[in-house]
N, C-alpha and C positions, 0 to 999 in steps of 0.2 A: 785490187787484191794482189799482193805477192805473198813471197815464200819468205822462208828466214831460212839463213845458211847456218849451218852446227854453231856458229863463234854467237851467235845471237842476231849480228848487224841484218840489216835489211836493205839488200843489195838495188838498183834500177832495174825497173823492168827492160827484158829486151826482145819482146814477144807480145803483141797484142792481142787480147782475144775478146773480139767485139759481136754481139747479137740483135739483133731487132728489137726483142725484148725479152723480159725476164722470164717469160714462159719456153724460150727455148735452152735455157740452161740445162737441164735435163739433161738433152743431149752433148750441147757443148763441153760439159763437167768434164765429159769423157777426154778430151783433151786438154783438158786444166791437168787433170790427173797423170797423162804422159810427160807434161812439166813439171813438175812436181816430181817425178819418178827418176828422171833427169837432174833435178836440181836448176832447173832454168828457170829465174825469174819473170813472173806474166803480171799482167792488169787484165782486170775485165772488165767488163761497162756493156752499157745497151747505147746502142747508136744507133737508131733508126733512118735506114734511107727518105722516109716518105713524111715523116713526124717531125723529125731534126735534122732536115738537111742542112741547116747552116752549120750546126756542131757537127754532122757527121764529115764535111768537108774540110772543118775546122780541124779534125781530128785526123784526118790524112794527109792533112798540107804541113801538120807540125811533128805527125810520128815518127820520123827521123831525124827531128829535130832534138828530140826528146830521149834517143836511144835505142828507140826501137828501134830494130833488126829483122823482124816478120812479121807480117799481121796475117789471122786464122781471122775468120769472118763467117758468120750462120746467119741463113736467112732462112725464110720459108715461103709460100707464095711465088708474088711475082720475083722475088729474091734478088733487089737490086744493088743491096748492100755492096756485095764483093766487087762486082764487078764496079760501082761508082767511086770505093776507096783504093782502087787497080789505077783507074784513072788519073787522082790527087794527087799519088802518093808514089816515090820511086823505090819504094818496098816489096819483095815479093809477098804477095796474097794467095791466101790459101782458100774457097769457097768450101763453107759446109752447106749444103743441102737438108733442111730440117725439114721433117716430114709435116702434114699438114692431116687434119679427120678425111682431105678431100682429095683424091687423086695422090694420095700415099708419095707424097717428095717427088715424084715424077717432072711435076712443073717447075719445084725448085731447082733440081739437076739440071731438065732441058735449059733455065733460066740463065745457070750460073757458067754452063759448061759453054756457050753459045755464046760467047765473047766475042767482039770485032778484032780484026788486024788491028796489031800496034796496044792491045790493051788485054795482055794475059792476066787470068787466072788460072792458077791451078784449083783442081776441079775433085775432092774425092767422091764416094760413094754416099748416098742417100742417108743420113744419120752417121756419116764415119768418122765424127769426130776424132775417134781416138789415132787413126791411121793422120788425119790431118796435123794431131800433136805431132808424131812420127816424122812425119815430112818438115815439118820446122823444124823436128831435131837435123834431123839430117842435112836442112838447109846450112844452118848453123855450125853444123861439123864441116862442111868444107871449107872453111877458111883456115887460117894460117896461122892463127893467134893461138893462147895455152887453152882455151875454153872450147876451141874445134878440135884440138888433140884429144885433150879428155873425153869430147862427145862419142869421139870416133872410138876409144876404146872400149866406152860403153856401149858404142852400138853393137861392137864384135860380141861385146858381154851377153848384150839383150838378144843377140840374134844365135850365138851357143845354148843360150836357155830356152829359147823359143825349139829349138835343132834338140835338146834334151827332153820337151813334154811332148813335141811329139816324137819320140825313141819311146817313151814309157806306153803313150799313146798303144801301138804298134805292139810292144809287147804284151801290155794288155788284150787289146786286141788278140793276139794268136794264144794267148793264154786261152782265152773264151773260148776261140774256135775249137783247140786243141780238144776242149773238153767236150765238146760235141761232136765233131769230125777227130775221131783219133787217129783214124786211118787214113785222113788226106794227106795226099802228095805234098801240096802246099804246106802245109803245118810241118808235115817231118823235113820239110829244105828248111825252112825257117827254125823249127829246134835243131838243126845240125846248125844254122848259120850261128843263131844267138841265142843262149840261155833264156827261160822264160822267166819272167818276173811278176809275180805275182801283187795283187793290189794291198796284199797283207804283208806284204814286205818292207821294211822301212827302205825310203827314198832318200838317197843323197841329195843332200843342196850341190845347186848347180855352183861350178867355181865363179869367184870373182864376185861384182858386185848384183847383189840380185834387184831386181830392178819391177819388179810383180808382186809388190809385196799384201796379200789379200786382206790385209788386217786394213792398212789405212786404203788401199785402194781396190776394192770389191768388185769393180766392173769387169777384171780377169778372170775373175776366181769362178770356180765351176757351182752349180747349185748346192748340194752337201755344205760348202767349204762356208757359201755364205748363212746359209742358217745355224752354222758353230758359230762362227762371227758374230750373228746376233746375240746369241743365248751368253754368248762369253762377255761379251760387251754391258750385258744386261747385269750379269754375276758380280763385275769387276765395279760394276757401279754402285752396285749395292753393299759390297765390302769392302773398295777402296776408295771413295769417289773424290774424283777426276784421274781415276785411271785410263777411265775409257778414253777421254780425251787426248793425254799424253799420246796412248799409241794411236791412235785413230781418228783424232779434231784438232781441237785448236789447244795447241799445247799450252799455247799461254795465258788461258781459262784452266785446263786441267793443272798445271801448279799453282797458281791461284786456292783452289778448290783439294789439291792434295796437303797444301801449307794449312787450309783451315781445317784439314781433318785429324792433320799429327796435331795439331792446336787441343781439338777435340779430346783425341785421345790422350792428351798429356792431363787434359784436365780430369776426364774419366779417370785414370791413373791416380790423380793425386786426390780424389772422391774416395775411392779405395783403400786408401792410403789412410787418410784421414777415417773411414768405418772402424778400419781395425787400431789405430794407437788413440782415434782423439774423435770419438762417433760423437757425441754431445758438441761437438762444436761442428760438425757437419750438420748435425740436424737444427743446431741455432743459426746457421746459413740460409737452409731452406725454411725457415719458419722466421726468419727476418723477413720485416715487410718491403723495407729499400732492395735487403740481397735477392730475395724470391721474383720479385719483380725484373731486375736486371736478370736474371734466371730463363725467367719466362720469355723476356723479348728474344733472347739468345735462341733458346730452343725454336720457337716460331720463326729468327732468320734462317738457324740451319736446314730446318722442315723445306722452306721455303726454296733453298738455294740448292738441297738436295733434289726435289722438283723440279727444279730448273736443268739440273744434271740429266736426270732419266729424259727431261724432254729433247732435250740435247743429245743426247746419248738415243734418242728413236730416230732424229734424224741423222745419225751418224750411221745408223743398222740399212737408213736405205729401203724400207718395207718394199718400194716398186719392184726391188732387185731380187729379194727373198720369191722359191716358189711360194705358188696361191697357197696351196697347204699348210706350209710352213709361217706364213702371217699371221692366223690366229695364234698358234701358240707361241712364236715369241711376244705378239701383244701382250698376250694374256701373262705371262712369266712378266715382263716388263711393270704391267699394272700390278701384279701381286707385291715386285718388289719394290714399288711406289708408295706401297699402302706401310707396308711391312716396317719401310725407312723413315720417308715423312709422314704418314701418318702415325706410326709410334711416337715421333719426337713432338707430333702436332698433339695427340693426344698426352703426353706426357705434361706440357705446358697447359692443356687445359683444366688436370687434375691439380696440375700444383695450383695455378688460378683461384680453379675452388677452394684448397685446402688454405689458400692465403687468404679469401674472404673470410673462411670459415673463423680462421685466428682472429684476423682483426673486428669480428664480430663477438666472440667468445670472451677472450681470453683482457686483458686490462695491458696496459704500456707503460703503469711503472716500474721500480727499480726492483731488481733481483733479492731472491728473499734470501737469508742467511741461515743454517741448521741451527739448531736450537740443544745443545747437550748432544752435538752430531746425527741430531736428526730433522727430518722434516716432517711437520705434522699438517694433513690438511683433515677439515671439515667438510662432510659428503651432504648432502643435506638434500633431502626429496620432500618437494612441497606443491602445495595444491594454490594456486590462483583463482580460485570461481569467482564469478559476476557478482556474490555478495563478499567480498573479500578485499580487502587492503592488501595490496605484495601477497606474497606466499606464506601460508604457515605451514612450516615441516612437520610432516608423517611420520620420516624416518632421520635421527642424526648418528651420521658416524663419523669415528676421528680416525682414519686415515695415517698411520707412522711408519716412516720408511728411514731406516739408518741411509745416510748420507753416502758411504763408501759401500757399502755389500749391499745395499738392496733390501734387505731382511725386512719382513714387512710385522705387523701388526694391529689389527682393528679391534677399536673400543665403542661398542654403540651404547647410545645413551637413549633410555626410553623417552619418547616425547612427552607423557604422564612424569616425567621428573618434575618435583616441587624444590622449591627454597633453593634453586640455583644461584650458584655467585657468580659473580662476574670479576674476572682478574683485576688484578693491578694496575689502574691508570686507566679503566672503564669509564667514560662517560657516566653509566648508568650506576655507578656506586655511589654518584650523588642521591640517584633518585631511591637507592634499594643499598643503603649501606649496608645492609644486614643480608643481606641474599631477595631472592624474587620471591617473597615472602605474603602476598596478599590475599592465601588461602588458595581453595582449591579453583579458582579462575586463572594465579598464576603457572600457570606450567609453561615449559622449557619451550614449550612448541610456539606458546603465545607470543614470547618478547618479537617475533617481525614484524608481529601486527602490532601489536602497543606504541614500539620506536617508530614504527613508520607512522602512522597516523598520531603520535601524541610527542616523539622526543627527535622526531629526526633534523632539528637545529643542534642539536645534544654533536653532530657528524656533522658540520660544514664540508664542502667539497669529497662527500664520501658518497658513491653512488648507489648502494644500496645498504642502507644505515641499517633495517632490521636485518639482513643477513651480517654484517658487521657486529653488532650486538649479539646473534644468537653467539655468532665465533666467541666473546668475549665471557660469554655465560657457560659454555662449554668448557671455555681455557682454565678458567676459574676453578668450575666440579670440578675436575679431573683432574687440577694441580699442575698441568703443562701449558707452555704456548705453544696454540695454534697462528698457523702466521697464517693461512688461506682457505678460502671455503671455493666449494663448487657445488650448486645449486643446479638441481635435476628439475624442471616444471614437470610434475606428474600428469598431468594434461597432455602433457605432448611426449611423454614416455613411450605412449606406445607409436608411435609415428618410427622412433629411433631403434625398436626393436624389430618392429617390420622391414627396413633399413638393411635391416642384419640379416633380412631371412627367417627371424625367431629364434628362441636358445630354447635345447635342450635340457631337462631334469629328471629328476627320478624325483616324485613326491611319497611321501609317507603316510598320506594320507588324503581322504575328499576334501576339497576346498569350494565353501558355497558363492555363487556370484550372490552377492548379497541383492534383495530387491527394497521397496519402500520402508523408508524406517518413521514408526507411528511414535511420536516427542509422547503421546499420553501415556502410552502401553512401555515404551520404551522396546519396542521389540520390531523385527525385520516382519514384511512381506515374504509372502512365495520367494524363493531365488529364482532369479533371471535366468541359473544355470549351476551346474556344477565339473571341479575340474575334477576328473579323476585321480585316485591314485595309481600309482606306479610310474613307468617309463612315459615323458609326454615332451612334445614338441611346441611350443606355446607362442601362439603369436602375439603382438603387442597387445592389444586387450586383455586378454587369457593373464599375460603377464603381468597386467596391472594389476589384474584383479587376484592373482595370487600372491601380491605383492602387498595388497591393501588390504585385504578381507580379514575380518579379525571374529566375525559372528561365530559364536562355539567356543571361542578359544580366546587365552587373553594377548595382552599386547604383544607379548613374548616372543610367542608361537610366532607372532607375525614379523615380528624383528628378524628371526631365525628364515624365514622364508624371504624378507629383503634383502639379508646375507648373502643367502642362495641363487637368487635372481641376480646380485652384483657379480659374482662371482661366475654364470654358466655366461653373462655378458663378456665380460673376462677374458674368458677360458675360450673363447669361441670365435672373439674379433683378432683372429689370422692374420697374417700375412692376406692371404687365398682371400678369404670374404671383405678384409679392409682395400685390397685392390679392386676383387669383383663390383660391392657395393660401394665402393668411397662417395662416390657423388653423392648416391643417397644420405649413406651415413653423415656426411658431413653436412648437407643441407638440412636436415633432423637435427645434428644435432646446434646448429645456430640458434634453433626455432625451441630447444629443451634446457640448453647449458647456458648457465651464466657462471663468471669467475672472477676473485680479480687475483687470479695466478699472471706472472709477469710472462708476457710471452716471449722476452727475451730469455728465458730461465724453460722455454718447454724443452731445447733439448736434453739440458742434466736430466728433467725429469724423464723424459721418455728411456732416456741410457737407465737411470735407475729401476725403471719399470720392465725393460728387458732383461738390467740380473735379477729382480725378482721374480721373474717366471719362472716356476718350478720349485722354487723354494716354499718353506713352510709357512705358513700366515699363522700368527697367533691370534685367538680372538678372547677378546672379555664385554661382557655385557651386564651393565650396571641393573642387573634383575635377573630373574632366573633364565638359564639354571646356576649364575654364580654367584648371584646372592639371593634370599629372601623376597618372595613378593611385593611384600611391604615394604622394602626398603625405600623406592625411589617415592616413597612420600614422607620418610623421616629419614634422610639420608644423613648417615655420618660420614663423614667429609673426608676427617682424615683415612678411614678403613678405604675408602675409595681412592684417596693417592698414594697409600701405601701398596693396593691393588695395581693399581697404573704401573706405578714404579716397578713395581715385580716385574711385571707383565715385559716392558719397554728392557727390564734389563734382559730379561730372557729371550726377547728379540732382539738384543744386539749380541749376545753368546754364541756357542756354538750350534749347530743346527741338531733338536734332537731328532730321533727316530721314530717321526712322528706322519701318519699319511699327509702327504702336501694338500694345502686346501681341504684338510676336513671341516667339517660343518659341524656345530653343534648340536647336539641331540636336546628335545624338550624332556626334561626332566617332570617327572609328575609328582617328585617327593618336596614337600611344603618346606621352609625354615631354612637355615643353615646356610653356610657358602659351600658354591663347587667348583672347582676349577675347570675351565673351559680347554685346559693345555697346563703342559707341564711344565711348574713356576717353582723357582726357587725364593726359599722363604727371605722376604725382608726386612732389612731393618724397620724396629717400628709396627711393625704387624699384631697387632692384638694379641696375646697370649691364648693359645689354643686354637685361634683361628686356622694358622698352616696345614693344624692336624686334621683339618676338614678337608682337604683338597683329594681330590681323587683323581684318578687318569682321563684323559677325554673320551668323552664316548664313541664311537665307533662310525662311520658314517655311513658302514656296509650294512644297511637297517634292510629289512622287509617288508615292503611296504605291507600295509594294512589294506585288503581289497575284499577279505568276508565278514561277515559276524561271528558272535563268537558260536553261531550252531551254525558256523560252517556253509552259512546261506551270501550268494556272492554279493556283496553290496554295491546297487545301481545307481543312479540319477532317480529311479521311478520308484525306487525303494525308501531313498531318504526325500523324494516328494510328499510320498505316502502318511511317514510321520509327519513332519510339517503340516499336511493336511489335520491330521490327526489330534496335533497340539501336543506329541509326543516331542519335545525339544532337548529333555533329558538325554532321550537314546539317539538324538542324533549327533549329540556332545560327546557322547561316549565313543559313536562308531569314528567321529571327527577329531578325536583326541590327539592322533599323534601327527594330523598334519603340518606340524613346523619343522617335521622332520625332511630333509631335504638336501639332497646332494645335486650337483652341474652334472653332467654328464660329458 
C-alpha cells in the first residue's frame, strides 16, 4: 500500500509497516494514518515471525535495499517480529505491541521491550500505533535532506495544534466549572488570566498546515465529530456518489464513480430534455426492445455499483470507532439510503423488464402505420373465446379516431347485430361477399372472426389473426374510413385487468341483472346470479364484466352505452399513481387480455397523442340509437352512415366545442329518427332533412333511477320478487334507464 502525492505520481515507499497478520490491522491503521497525515510514503504486508520466517528475513535483509528508511513492526503474543527484523536489518525499528483477548498486550510489551545488547527496538505503548507513526515521523525529520526539513516544520505544525486543542480543552474546561463554582478562586484567576470560550463559539483553524483532519482520518476525532462523519458520509453517498470516497477513501474509486454519475446525470438531463420538445421519441427509446434492454443492463450496473459505494462507504464510517449508541442509527440511515438508491434503480429496471415483455407480447414489430386524412383510426374490439368457440367473436366493436397532431379524439361504435357489412377496398373477403355480408340474419358483424378463421383464413397468408383482420376490413368498409389497426380485448380475461387496476368507478343509471341460465326453448334468463345496483358503485372485474355484457331488459344499445362507460372510468382512472402502484399487475393482465398488431415501434406517437387527448372532448356516434333508428343496423344505408362518420370526424378535427369532456350518451327511449350524439356540423351529402333532426347531446348529469315510480326504493329482493313472479314487464320498466352511465 502507498499514498499518492497531489501531482498523481506514486512515490517509493520509505517506511515499512509490517504485522503478524491481518487481524492486527486495526490497530496498526492507526499509524498508516500518521503517514498518510504526513505525506510519507509506507507499504504494508503481513510478515509473520513464526509462519514466514524465510520471507520475514527476506524482508529485513533487503529493506534498505529497497528504500526503506524505518520499519514500524506489530506483534502480539510471544511478539517476535520486531525484535527478529532489529536483527536482519540496519534500519531503525519501531515495535508495536498488539493486544491479545489474553493478558491485555502485557506479554506483547514485556516481549518486545526486552531486547538483548547490541539489538534495539524502540518500544511504544500497548496498541500505540499511532505514537509509533509519530516516531518515524520524527526519525525521519532528523536528517538533513528537503523531506527532514519539511517534516520538521510539520511537526512544529502538529505540535502548535496539538498546544491549541488542548488551550480550548482548558477553556472549556473552566467554562463548566465557572458555571457551577462561580465563586471559586480558581475560576476568577483563570477569567482574569484568559477569556472564556465557550463550545458554542466558532473555533479558529489552527495556522499552518492541519495535519488531524477527522474526515479521512477519524481515529483523532472526539465521539460527536465521528458520528457527523458517519451520517455525512452516508448523505454524500447517497446524493453524490463517490463523494464519500474523494474526501475520506480511495480517491481513485471515488472519480471513477463521481465521472459515472455526471455521465448519469447528463443523461437524466437530456431524458428531460427530450419529455418536453420530443416525448414520443423518449418513449419510442423505452418501448424499443434493443434500447429498453441496453436500458435495463444499465440501470442494474448502476444499482449495483451504487451498492458497492454504501458498502464502501460503511467501511470508510469505521462502525468500531462510532459510540455503541450511535451504530444503529447510522446503520439503519445507511440501509435506508441503500434501498432508497439501488433499490429505486434496481426496481426501476425490473418494471421496465416487465413492461418490455409486456410489449413484445402484445403489441406486433411491423412497420409504422401512416394517418389516414390526418388521422389514425383504430379498431377496439372485446370478444369472447369459450371452449365452444373458433378465435373470438366480438361483443363490443369501436372505431377509435384520433387526429394525428391535436389529439382530438372521436368514437364510432358499431352494434355487433350489424347485417350486410362491406368490407373495404382490396378485402380479401369481397371475393367471397362482393355484395356486403349478406347471408341473412346468421351474418352479422360479429360473426366474420369466426367464419374467416375456421373457413377463409388462407384468404390472409402470413396474417396472424385473419378473423380480427377481416372484422377491421368489414368495419373500414360500413363506416367509409380506413382503419389501419385493431386491438382485441379477451373478455374472459377482462376482469383479471380491472382487478389489476383496483376496479373503476361509475355512477349507473340504473339496475343491471347478472344474468343467470338462458333456456334456447323459452328463450328467456334464469333467476339472476345478482344484481348491480344503481347509483355511485365501485365495481371490480366481474361486476365490470357483467355490466359491460348484460343486455337482459334492454336492447343492445343500452349495453354499447355502458361499454362506452366502462372504456372510459378505465381511461379516466389508469394514473399516473395506479399505472406506477399496479404496473406489474396491470401489465401482466394485460399480456394475458390484449392482442394487437399496432407497431410497437410507433407506441410512442401513440402514447404522446393519448396524453393531448386527456381532457379534451371525445365525440361519440353509434350506428343505432339513440343516433339512428333501431332498425337500422339491419337495413343499413351506407351512404347516410358515411355522410354521419364524415360529419362526426370533421367535427373532431375543428375547434373544441363547449361541450362536458367525456360525456356519455344518454339512452334514448324515443323510437325512429336520427339524434345526434354531439354537436355536428351538417355535411356535404347528408340526406335532405336529416340535419334538422339532430339535437344537443344529452346531459350526463342523469339521476340515477333507485325507486319506483310509488316512491318504493328498489332492491335486489324486490326485482327478485318479480322474477319470481313472472312479472318481467315491470322489471323492464324499473331496468329501463340502465345504459345510462358516466365514469366517475
Amino acid at each position: 500500500m502507498t499514498t499518492e502525492t497531489p501531482t498523481g505520481t506514486v512515490p517509493r515507499p520509505i517506511v515499512g509497516l509490517v504485522m503478524g497478520s491481518d487481524s492486527d490491522w486495526p490497530v496498526m491503521e492507526a499509524a498508516a494514518d500518521v503517514l498518510a497525515e504526513f505525506g510519507i510514503p509506507f507499504e504494508a504486508d503481513v510478515v509473520s515471525a513464526h509462519r514466514m520466517p524465510t520471507e520475514m528475513i527476506r524482508y529485513g535483509q533487503t529493506a534498505h535495499e529497497r528504500g526503506l528508511r524505518v520499519i514500524i513492526a506489530g506483534a502480539g503474543g510471544a511478539a517476535h517480529l520486531p525484535g527478529m527484523l532489529a536483527s536482519v536489518t540496519p534500519l531503525p525499528v519501531i515495535g508495536v505491541p498488539v493486544p491479545l483477548k489474553t493478558l491485555d498486550g502485557m506479554d506483547s510489551l514485556l516481549s518486545i521491550v526486552q531486547m538483548p545488547a547490541g539489538v534495539p527496538v524502540a518500544t511504544v505503548s500497548i496498541a500505540g500505533a499511532r505514537n509509533a507513526g509519530l516516531l518515524a515521523v520524527r526519525i525521519l525529520a532528523s536528517g538533513t535532506d528537503a523531506l527532514a526539513a519539511t517534516l520538521r516544520a510539520d511537526l512544529l505544525d502538529f505540535a502548535q495544534e496539538l498546544n491549541d486543542v488542548a488551550t480550548r480543552k482548558g477553556a472549556n474546561l473552566r467554562q463548566k466549572v465557572s458555571e457551577v463554582f462561580a465563586d471559586g478562586n480558581g475560576v476568577l484567576r483563570a477569567a482574569v488570566k484568559e477569556p472564556v470560550m465557550s463550545r458554542s463559539e466558532p473555533q479558529q483553524p489552527a495556522t499552518g498546515k492541519v495535519m488531524t483532519d477527522p474526515v479521512r482520518y477519524p481515529t483523532s476525532a472526539s465521539g460527536p465529530v465521528r458520528t457527523k462523519r458517519g451520517f455525512a458520509l452516508v448523505l454524500m453517498t447517497l446524493l453524490v456518489p463517490g463523494s464519500a470516497q474523494i474526501v475520506a477513501g480511495d480517491r481513485k474509486l471515488g472519480r471513477i464513480a463521481l465521472r459515472v454519475t455526471l455521465t448519469a446525470w447528463a443523461l437524466l438531463a437530456v431524458s428531460l430534455l427530450l419529455l418536453a420538445v420530443n416525448r414520443s421519441l423518449l418513449i419510442n427509446i423505452f418501448t424499443n426492445q434493443f434500447a429498453s434492454l441496453v436500458i435495463i443492463l444499465v440501470l442494474v450496473a448502476l444499482a449495483l455499483g451504487w451498492a458497492f459505494l454504501f458498502i464502501d462507504t460503511l467501511r470508510l464510517i469505521r462502525p468500531v470507532l462510532l459510540a455503541p449508541a450511535a451504530r444503529p442509527a447510522v446503520g439503519i440511515a445507511l440501509v435506508l439510503a441503500l434501498v432508497l438508491s439501488s433499490g429505486t434503480l434496481g426496481y426501476a429496471a425490473y418494471l421496465l423488464n416487465v413492461s418490455r415483455n409486456a410489449i413484445g407480447s402484445i403489441f406486433a414489430g411491423g412497420p409504422a402505420l401512416d394517418p389516414v386524412d390526418g388521422r389514425y383510426n383504430f379498431l377496439m374490439m372485446g370478444g369472447d373465446a369459450g371452449d365452444d368457440r373458433t378465435g373470438r367473436r366480438p361483443d363490443s366493436l369501436s372505431v377509435l379516431s384520433v387526429d394525428a397532431k391535436t389529439g382530438k379524439t372521436a368514437i364510432i361504435s358499431v352494434p355487433r347485430n350489424l347485417q350486410n357489412a362491406q368490407f373495404s377496398e382490396g378485402s380479401p373477403m369481397r371475393e367471397v361477399y362482393p355484395d356486403g355480408y349478406d347471408c341473412g340474419d346468421a351474418c352479422l358483424i360479429n360473426a366474420i372472426n369466426t367464419e374467416v378463421t375456421n373457413d377463409y383464413a388462407d384468404l390472409y397468408p402470413g396474417v396472424d389473426d385473419p378473423g380480427a383482420q377481416a372484422t377491421l376490413e368489414a368495419v373500414s368498409g360500413t363506416l367509409g374510413i380506413t382503419v389501419q389497426a385493431y386491438v382485441l380485448v379477451d373478455m374472459a380475461g377482462f376482469a383479471k385487468l380491472i382487478d389489476a387496476m383496483g376496479g373503476i368507478k361509475i355512477r349507473a343509471g340504473g339496475w343491471v341483472p347478472m344474468s343467470g341460465y338462458f333456456d334456447e326453448a323459452t328463450r328467456t334468463h334464469g333467476m339472476p346470479l345478482g344484481w348491480i345496483p344503481a347509483g355511485e358503485q365501485t365495481l371490480d372485474g366481474e361486476h365490470a364484466l357483467w355490466y359491460g355484457r348484460s343486455r337482459e331488459y334492454v336492447d343492445d344499445y343500452a349495453r354499447i352505452q355502458r361499454q362506452q362507460c366502462v372504456q372510459q372510468a378505465m381511461l379516466k382512472q389508469l394514473d399516473p399513481a395506479t399505472l406506477l402502484s399496479k404496473f406489474e399487475d396491470i401489465a401482466n393482465a394485460g399480456t394475458k387480455v390484449v392482442e394487437s398488431n399496432i407497431s410497437s415501434s410507433q407506441l410512442g406517437s401513440f402514447v404522446d397523442l393519448a396524453t393531448k387527448a386527456k381532457g379534451q372532448e371525445v365525440k361519440r356516434l353509434t350506428i343505432g340509437p339513440p343516433d339512428f333508428d333501431a332498425s337500422f343496423s339491419t337495413v343499413p344505408d351506407f351512404d347516410i352512415i358515411h355522410a354521419k362518420v364524415d360529419q362526426l370526424l370533421a367535427s373532431a378535427s375543428g375547434p373544441q366545442a363547449a361541450a362536458p369532456v367525456d360525456s356519455m350518451v344518454q339512452a334514448s327511449s324515443v323510437g325512429g329518427g336520427l339524434q345526434a350524439s354531439s354537436p355536428l356540423r351538417p355535411a356535404a351529402g347528408l340526406p335532405a332533412g336529416l340535419a334538422a333532426q339532430q339535437t344537443p347531446p344529452p346531459s350526463s348529469d342523469f339521476t340515477p333511477v333507485t325507486t319506483t315510480p310509488d316512491g318504493e326504493p328498489i332492491t335486489a329482493e324486490l326485482l327478485n320478487q318479480l322474477k319470481r313472479e313472472g312479472d318481467e314487464e315491470a322489471i323492464r320498466q324499473l331496468v329501463a334507464t340502465n345504459g345510462q352511465c358516466a365514469p366517475q
